[in-house]
N, C-alpha and C positions, 0 to 999 in steps of 0.2 A: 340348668337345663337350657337346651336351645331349641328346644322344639322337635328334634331327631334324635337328640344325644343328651344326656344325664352321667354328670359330672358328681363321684360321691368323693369329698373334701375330709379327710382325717387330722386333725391335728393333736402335738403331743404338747404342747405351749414349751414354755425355756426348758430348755436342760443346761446344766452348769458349764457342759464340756460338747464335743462334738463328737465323730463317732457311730450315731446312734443310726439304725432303721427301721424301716414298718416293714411287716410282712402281713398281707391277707392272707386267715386264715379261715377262714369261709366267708362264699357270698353268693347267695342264694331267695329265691321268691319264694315266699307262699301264698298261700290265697290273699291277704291282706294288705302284703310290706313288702320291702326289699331288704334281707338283714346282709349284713356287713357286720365280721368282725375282724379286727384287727390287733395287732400285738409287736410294741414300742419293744427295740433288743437294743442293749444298751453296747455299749464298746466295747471290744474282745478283752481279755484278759493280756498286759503287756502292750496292747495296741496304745497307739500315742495320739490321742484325741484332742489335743489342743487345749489351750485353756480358757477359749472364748465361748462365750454361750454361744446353740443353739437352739432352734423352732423346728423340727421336725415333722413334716408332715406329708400326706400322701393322697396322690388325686386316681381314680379311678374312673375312666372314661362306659359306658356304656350305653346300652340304648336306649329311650326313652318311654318310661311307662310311668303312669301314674297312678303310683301305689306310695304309701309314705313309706321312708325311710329309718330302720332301727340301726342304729349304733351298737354294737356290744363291744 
């Protein structure tokens, strides 16, 4: 957070191969939180993903309120 803007920070840790992405699929308040869920999609089938690991992760900018934050 920066005072105006809240930064929610996803990470998938190594993955073996490259490839991979995050898709938000939902992200929404309730009375309490801000939940955020997200979902690691691994390399397409055929796709040629290298053979260096990866850290996968994803930042999503938004405004600033102070409610905690759930991960799903």
């Amino acid at each position: 957070q920066d005072g105006e803007e809240l930064y929610l920070i996803r990470g998938y840790g190594e993955q073996k191969t490259g490839g991979y992405s995050i898709s938000v699929e939902e992200l929404y308040l309730t009375e309490n939180s801000i939940v955020i869920r997200t979902e690691l999609k691994g390399p397409g089938k055929g796709e040629n993903s290298g053979t260096e690991q990866s850290f996968p992760f994803i930042v999503v900018q938004t405004e600033f309120l102070e409610h905690p934050v759930v991960f799903k």
